[in-house]
N, C-alpha and C positions, 0 to 999 in steps of 0.2 A: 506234830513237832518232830523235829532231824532230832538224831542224835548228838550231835552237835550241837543244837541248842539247850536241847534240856540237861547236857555236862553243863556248859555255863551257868544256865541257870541257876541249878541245884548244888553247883559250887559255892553260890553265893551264900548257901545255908550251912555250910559246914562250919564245924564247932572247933576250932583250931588257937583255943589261946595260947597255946604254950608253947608251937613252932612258928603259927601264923603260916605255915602251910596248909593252904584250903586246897582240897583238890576234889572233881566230881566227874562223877563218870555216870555212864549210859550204855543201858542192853537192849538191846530189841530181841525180844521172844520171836518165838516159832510161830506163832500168829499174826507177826506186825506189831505187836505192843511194844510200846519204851516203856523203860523203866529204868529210874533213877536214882543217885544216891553219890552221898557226900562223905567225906571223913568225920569223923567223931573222936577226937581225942580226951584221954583220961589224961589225971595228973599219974596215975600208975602207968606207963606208956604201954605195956605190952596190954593194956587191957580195952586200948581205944580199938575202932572198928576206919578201915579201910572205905575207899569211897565205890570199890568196886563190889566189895563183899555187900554192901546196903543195897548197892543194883540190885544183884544174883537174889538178895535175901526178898526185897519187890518183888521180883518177877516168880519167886517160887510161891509167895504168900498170895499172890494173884493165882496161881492153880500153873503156872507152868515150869517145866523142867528143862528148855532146849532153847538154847540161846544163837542168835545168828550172827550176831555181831556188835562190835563195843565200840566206844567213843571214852577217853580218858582226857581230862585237859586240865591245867595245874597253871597258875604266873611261875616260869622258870623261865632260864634261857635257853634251854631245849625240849623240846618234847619230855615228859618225863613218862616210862615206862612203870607197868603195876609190877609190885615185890614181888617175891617168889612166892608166896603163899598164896597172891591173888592169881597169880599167873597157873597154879593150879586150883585153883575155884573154879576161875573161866574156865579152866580144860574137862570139870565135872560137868557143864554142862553143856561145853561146844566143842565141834572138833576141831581138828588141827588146820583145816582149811578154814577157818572162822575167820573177820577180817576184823582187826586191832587198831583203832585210829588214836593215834595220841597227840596230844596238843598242847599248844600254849595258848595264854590269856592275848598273845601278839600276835597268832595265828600260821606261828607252824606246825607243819606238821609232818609224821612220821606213822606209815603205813608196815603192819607186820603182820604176819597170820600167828594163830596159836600157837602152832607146830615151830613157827621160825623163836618164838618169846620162849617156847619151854620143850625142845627137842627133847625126846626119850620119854616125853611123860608117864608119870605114874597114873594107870586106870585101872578097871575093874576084871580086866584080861588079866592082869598078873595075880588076880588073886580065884580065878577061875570065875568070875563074874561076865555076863554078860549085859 
């Protein structure tokens, strides 16, 4: 399955009553593997889950750590890019050459690497980590 299909897909399952904002996104590990994942909203908002962080959370509970690349797709009128917190989720576990595809339910789309979504990243170098 593309990336691109299984965002669609897996958007369809997202749990969105309270903005009706469904969005779903898709990683491919370092093996080839997709994995996917939808939004999850709570009535406490700060406590709903993101559709890229349910990817990332897939693919680590599957045994991998290294992601190559993303598919996000949302019904907007433009591409909708992930928050700032996802955009550093992705950056835990791909690099800045990683390639970001974002989408609409209409079929635009908007192409960006990690490094262009979250310049200056925060990683494991600034804390003496390799």
């Amino acid at each position: 399955m593309t990336l691109k299909a299984a965002a669609i897909s897996v958007r369809e399952n997202a749990h969105a009553p309270y903005s009706g904002f469904r969005v779903g996104a898709a990683v491919r590990g370092a093996s080839g593997a997709v994995y996917a994942g939808c939004n999850v909203e709570n009535v406490a908002y700060p406590e709903g889950t993101c559709a890229e962080a349910g990817a990332i959370a897939a693919m680590v509970a599957a045994g991998e750590t290294t992601l190559t690349e993303v598919y996000v797709v949302a019904d907007s009128p433009t591409p909708v890019s992930p928050c700032g917190g996802c955009r550093q989720k992705l950056a835990e576990f791909g690099g800045g050459g990683v390639r970001v595809t974002m989408g609409t339910t209409g079929g635009a789309q908007q192409v960006m690497t990690l490094a262009e979504l979250l310049p200056g990243a925060f990683n494991g170098d600034h804390m003496g980590v390799k």
